[in-house]
C-alpha positions in Angstrom: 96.8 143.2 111.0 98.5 139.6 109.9 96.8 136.6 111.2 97.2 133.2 111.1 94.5 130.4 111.4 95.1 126.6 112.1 92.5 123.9 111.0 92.4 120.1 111.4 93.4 119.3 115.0 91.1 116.6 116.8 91.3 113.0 118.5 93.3 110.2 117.1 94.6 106.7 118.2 98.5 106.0 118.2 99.3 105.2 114.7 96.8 107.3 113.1 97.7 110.6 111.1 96.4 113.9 111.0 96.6 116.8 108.5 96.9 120.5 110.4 96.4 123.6 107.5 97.6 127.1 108.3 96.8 130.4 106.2 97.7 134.0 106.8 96.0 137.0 105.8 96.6 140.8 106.5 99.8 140.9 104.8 101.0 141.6 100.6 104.5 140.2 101.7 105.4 136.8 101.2 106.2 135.4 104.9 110.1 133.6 104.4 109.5 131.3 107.2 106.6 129.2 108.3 106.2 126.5 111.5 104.7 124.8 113.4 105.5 124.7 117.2 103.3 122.7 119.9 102.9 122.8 123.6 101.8 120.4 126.5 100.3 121.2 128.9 103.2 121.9 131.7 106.1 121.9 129.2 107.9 124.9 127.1 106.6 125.7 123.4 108.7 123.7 121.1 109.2 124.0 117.3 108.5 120.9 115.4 109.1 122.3 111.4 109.9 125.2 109.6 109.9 125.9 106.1 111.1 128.8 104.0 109.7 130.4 101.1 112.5 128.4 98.6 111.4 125.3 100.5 113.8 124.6 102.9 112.6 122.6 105.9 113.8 121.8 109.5 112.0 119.2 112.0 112.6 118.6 115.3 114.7 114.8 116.4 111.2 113.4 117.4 109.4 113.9 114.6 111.7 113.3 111.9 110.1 110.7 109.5 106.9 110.9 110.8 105.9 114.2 110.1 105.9 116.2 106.9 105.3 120.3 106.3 104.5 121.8 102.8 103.6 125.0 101.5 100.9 125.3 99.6 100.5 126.9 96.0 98.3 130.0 97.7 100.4 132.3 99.5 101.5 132.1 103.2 99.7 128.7 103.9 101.6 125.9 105.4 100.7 122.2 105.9 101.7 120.2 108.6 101.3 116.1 107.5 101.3 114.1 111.1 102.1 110.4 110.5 102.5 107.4 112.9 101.0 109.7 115.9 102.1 109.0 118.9 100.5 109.6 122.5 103.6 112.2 123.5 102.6 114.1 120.3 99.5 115.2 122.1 99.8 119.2 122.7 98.3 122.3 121.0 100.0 123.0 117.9 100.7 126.6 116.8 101.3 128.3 113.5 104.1 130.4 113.1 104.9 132.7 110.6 108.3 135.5 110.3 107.8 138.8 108.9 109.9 140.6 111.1 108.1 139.6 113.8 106.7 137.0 115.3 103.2 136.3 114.2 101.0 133.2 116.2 97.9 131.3 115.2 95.4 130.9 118.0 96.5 127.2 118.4 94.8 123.9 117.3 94.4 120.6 119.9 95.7 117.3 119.0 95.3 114.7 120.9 96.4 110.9 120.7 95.2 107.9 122.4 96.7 104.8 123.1 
């Protein structure tokens, strides 16, 4: 069975940056895409990067030049570099990998003050 499992949530102040890690195991294959998606509480889950396998990456409008993912060099871990926090980046962020499926991590809290 393919898991996922998110490390490096906590508590921040506005301005401050955080560095969330995600690694998968269960699985041989190379997972194409990676992401992370986050969710307040009240609102819809909503994607905030992707990257492929090749590299390529998507962010969402609101975090555009604040936040950075990688991959790292072990297979089928993902980083997600949060810069310049702000207080409406405050949700649990999930790790998401595509294998055919959808596989989710069990979700990390961040939360930033103001």
């Amino acid at each position: 069975q393919v898991q996922l499992v998110e490390s490096g949530g906590g508590l921040v102040q506005a301005g401050g940056s955080l560095r969330l890690s995600c690694a998968a195991s269960g699985t041989i294959f190379t997972i194409n895409v990676m992401g992370w998606y986050r969710q307040a509480p009240g609102s819809e889950r909503e994607l905030v990067a992707t990257i492929t396998s090749k590299g390529s990456t998507n962010y969402a409008d609101s975090v555009k030049g604040r936040f950075t993912i990688s991959r790292g060099n072990a297979k089928n871990t993902v980083y997600l570099q949060m810069n310049t926090l702000k207080p409406e980046d405050t949700a649990v962020y999930y790790c998401n990998g595509k294998l055919g499926y959808d596989i989710w991590g069990q979700g990390t809290q961040v939360t930033v003050s103001s």
